[in-house]
C-alpha positions as CSV (number, residue, x, y, z in Angstrom):
1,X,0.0,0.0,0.0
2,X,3.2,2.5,0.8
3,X,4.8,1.7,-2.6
4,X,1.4,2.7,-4.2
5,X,1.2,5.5,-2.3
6,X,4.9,6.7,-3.5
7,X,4.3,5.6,-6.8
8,X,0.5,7.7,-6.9
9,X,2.8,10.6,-5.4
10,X,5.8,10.8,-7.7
11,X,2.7,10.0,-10.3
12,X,1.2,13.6,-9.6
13,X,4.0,15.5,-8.9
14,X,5.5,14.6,-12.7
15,X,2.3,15.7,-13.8
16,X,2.0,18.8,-12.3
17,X,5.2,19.8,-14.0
18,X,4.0,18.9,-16.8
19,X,0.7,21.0,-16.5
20,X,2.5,24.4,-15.7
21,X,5.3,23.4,-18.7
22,X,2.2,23.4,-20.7
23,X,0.7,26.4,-19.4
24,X,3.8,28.4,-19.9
25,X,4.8,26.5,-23.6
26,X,4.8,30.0,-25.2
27,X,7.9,31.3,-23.1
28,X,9.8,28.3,-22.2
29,X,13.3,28.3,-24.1
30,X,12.1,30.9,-26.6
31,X,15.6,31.8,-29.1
32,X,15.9,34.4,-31.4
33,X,14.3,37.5,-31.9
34,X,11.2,38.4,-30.2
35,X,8.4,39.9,-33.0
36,X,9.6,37.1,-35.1
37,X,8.8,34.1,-32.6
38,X,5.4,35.9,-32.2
39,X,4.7,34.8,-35.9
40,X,5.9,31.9,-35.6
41,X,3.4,31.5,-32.3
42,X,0.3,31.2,-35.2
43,X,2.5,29.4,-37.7
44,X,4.1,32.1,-40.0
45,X,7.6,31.4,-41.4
46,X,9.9,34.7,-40.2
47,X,13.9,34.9,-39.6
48,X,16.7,33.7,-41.0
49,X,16.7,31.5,-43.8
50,X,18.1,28.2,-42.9
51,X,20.3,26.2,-45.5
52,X,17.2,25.3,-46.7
53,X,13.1,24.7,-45.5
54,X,13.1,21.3,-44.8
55,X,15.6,21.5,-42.3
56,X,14.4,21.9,-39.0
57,X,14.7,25.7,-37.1
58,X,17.4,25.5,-34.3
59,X,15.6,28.3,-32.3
60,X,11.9,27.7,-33.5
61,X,11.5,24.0,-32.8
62,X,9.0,21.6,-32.1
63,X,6.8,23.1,-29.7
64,X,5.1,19.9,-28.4
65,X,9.0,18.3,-28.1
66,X,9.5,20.7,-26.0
67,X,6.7,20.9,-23.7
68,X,6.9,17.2,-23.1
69,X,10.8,17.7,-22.3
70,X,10.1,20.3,-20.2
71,X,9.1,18.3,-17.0
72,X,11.9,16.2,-17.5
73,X,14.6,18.9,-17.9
74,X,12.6,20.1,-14.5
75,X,14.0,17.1,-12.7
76,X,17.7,17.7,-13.8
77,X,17.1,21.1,-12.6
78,X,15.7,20.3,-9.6
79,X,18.1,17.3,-8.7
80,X,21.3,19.2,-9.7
81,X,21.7,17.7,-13.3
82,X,20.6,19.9,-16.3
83,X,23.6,20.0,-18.5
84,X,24.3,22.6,-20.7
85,X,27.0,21.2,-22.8
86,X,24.0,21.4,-25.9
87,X,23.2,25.0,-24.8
88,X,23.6,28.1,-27.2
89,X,25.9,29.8,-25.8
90,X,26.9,33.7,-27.0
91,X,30.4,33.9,-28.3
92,X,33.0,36.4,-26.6
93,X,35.1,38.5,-28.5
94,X,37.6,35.7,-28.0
95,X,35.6,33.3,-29.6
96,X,34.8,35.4,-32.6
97,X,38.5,36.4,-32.9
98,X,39.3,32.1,-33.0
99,X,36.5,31.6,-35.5
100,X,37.7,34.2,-37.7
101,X,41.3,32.7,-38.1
102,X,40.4,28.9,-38.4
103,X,43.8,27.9,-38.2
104,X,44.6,29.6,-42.0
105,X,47.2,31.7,-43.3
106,X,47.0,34.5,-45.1
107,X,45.9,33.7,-49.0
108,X,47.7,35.3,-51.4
109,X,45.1,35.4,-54.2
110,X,47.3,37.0,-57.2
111,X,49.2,34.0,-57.3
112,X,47.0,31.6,-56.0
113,X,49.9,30.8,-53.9
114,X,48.4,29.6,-50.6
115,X,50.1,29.5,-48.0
116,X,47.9,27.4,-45.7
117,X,48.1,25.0,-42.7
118,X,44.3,23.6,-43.3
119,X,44.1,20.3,-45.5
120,X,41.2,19.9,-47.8
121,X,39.0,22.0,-50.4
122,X,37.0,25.3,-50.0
123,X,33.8,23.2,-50.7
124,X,34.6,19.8,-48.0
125,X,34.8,22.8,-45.5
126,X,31.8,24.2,-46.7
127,X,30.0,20.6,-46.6
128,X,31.5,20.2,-43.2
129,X,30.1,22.8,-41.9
130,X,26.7,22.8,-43.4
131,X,26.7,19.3,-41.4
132,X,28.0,21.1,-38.1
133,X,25.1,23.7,-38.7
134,X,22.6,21.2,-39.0
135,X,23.2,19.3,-35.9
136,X,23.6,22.4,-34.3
137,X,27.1,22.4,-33.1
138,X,27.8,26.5,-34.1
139,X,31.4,26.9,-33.1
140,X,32.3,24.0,-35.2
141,X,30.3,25.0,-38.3
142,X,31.5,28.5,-37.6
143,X,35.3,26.8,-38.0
144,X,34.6,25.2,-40.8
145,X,32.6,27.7,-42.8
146,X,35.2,30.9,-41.7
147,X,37.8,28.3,-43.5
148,X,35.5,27.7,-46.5
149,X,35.8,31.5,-47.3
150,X,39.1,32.0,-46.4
151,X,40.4,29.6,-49.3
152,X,37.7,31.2,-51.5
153,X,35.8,34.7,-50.6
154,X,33.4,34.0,-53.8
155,X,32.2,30.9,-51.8
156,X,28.2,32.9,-51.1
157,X,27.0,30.1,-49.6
158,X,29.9,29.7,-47.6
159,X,29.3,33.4,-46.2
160,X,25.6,32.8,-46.5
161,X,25.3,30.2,-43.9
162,X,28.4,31.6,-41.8
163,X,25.9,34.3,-41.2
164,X,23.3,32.0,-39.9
165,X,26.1,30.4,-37.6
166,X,27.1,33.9,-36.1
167,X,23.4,34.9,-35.8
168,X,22.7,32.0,-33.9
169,X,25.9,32.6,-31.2
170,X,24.2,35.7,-30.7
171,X,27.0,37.7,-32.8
172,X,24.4,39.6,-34.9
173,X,27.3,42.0,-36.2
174,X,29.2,39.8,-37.8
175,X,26.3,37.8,-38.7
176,X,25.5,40.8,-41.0
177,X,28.8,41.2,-42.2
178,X,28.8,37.6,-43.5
179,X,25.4,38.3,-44.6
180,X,26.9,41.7,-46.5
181,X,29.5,39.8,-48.1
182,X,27.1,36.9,-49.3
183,X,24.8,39.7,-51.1
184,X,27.9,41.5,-52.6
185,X,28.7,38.5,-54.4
186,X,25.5,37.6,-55.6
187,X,23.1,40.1,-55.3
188,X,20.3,38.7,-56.9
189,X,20.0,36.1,-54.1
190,X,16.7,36.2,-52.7
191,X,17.5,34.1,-49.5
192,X,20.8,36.2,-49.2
193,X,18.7,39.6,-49.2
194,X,16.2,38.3,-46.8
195,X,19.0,37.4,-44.5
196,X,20.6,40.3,-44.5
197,X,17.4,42.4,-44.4
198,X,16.8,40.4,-41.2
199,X,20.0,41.2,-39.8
200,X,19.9,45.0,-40.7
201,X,15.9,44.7,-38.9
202,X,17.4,42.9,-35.6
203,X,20.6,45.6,-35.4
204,X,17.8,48.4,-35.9
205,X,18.2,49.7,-39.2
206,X,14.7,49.4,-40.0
207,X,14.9,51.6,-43.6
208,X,18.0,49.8,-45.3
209,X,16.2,46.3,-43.9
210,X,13.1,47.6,-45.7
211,X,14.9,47.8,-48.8
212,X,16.7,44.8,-48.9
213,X,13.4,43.1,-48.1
214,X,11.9,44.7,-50.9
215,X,14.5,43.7,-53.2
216,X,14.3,39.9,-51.9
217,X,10.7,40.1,-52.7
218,X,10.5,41.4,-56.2
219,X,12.9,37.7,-56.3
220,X,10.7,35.8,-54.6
221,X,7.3,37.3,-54.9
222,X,5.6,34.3,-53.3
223,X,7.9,33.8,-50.4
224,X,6.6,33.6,-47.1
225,X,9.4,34.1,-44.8
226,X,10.7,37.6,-46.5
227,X,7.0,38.8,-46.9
228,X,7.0,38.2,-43.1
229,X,9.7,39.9,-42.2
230,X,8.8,43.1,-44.6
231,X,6.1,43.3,-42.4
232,X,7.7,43.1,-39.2
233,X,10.5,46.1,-40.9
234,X,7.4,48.2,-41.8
235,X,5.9,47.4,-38.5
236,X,8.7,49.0,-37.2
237,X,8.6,52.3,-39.3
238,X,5.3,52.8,-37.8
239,X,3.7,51.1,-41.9
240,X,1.0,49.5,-40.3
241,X,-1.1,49.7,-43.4
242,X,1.3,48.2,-45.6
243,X,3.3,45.6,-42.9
244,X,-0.8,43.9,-42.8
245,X,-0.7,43.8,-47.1
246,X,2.8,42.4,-46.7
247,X,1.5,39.6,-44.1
248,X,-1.7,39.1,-45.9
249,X,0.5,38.3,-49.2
250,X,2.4,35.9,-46.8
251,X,-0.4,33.7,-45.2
252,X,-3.6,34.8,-46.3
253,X,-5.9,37.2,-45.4
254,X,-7.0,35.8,-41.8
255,X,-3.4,34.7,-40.4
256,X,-2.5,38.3,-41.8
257,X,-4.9,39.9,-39.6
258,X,-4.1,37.9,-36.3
259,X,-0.1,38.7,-37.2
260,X,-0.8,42.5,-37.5
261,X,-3.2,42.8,-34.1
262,X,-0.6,40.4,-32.6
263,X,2.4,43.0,-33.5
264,X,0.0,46.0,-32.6
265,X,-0.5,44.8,-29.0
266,X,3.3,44.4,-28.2
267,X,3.2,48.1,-29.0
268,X,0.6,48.7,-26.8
269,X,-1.6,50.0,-29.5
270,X,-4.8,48.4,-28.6
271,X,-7.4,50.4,-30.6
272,X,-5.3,49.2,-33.9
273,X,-5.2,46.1,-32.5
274,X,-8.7,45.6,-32.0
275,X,-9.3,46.6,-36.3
276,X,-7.1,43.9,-37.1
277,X,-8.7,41.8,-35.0
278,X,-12.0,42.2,-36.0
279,X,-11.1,41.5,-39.6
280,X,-10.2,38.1,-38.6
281,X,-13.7,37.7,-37.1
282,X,-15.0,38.8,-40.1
283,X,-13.5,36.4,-41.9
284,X,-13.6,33.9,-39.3
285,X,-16.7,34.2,-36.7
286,X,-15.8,31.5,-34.9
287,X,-11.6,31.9,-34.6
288,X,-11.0,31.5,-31.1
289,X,-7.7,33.6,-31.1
290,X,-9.8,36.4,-32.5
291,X,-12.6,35.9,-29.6
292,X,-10.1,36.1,-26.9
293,X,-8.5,39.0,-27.6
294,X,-11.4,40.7,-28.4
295,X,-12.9,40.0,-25.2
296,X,-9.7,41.3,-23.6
297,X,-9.0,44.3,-25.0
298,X,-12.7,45.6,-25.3
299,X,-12.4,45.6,-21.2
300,X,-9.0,47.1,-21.0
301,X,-9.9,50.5,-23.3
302,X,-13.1,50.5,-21.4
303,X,-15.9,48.7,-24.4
304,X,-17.5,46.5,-21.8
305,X,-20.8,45.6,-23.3
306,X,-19.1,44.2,-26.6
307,X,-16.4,42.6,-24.1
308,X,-19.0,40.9,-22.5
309,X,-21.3,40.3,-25.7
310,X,-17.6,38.4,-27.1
311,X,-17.2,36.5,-24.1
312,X,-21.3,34.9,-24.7
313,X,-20.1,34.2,-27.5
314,X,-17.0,31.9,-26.2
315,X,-19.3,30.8,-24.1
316,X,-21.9,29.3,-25.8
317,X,-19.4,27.9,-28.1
318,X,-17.8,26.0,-25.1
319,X,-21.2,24.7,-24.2
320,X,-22.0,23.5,-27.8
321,X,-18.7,21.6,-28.2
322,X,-19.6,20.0,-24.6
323,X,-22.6,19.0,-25.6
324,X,-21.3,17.9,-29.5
325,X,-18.6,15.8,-28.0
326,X,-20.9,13.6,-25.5
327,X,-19.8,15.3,-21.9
């Protein structure tokens, strides 16, 4: 009956952890830049592009993956375990000063005579370190792609995705600088653009990420990522008009409306917020995002006969999926 007990105890106790990891799923280990992640919250495509869009996002993740690890990570915490040997850690200046010579010589490209203590091919380091980047070991793909462009400078890729290394240390300056390099070599790239447009955004420049978004999109007129993070630039400029036709072009007209409301809220613009939130009603009557807010902000600037007319509405739609599922 005691080892039941204990069993019933430890039972409830992993469960609770696992209840409050859920209930806190949308701030647990949250990388990367924070307007973006609120995109990718309703399942809009913003950031850096990876090496490419089947591979899976280091920062973005599986949400559910992590909810159910969550618990268990608790224990380590609480027990004294919790290793953070897979951890992204920000590089030091050290760090970025190690990367940056990768154990290679100066290159005397006149001559091609090259002078170099690293063994193998511009490409095998770049293949090398596309691997590292994958896996997510950083500093290693960092290594091997600062070598890759050390042997040759035209390598874009090579910069490319030395970029996306840096950016995800945390090194966002000389993740634009790769980024800068990538574009000057081939600047009708439309995944180099939008990663350095994304860059310029997450450093501040708002205006030149604008128009190196632009440019990326007149190249890729259809892509979502880049048409997401035009918005978020013009967001930022204070283009709220034309960041919502630039996520409407992304995801459609209803996604493009929670996206804009969602960005107008963490500027603490609730009246726009509420516009673009009743467009998604429109559209959708029954979009449960759209009813929550709603029923939030109407009470907070003071509209609390439609705030309680919304919440009815929740309401009643509880009840009828009570009632449609049997309980």
């Amino acid at each position: 009956m005691n080892k039941r007990r204990i069993i019933a105890i430890i039972v409830a106790f992993i469960i609770t952890i696992a209840a409050s990891a859920m209930w806190t799923a949308s701030t647990i280990e949250r990388e990367g830049d924070p307007d973006a992640n609120v995109l990718e919250d309703s399942g809009s495509e913003a950031g850096t592009s990876d090496m490419d869009s089947n591979q899976p996002k280091k920062g973005g993740g599986n949400k559910v993956v992590k909810v159910l690890a969550a618990p268990f990570k608790a224990f380590g915490r609480l027990f004294g375990g919790g290793s953070d040997k897979n951890k992204v850690k920000r590089m030091t200046e050290q760090d970025a000063e190690r990367f940056t010579s990768a154990g290679v010589e100066r290159i005397n490209y006149g001559d091609r005579d090259r002078n170099s203590t690293v063994s193998g091919s511009a490409n095998e380091h770049l293949q090398a370190g596309k691997e590292h980047l994958v896996a997510g070991r950083f500093s290693e793909a960092i290594t091997e792609l600062s070598t890759a462009v050390s042997l040759d400078p035209k390598l874009t890729e090579a910069h490319n995705l030395l970029g996306v290394a840096y950016n995800q240390k945390g090194f966002g300056d000389r993740a634009k600088e790769s980024f800068e390099r990538a574009v000057k070599n081939d600047p009708e790239d439309a995944e180099t653009l939008n990663n350095l447009g994304f860059a310029l955004y997450q450093n501040g420049n708002y205006r030149a990420a604008v128009d190196r978004l632009k440019r990326a999109v007149k190249l890729a007129p259809t892509d979502e990522r880049i048409l997401n993070n035009l918005g978020l630039a013009l967001c930022r400029l204070g283009k709220f008009d034309d960041a919502y036709k630039s996520f409407a072009r992304a995801t459609g007209p209803l996604t493009g409306s929670l996206n804009m409301a969602k960005m107008l809220e963490r500027f603490a613009r609730e009246d726009d917020a509420i516009k673009y939130y009743e467009m998604a009603r429109q559209i959708d009557p029954d979009n449960a995002i759209a009813l929550r807010r709603l029923a939030d902000l109407y009470q907070r600037v003071g509209r609390t006969a439609e705030s309680e007319a919304v919440r009815a509405v929740i309401a009643s739609s509880q009840h009828a999926n009570a009632v449609s599922s049997g309980r």
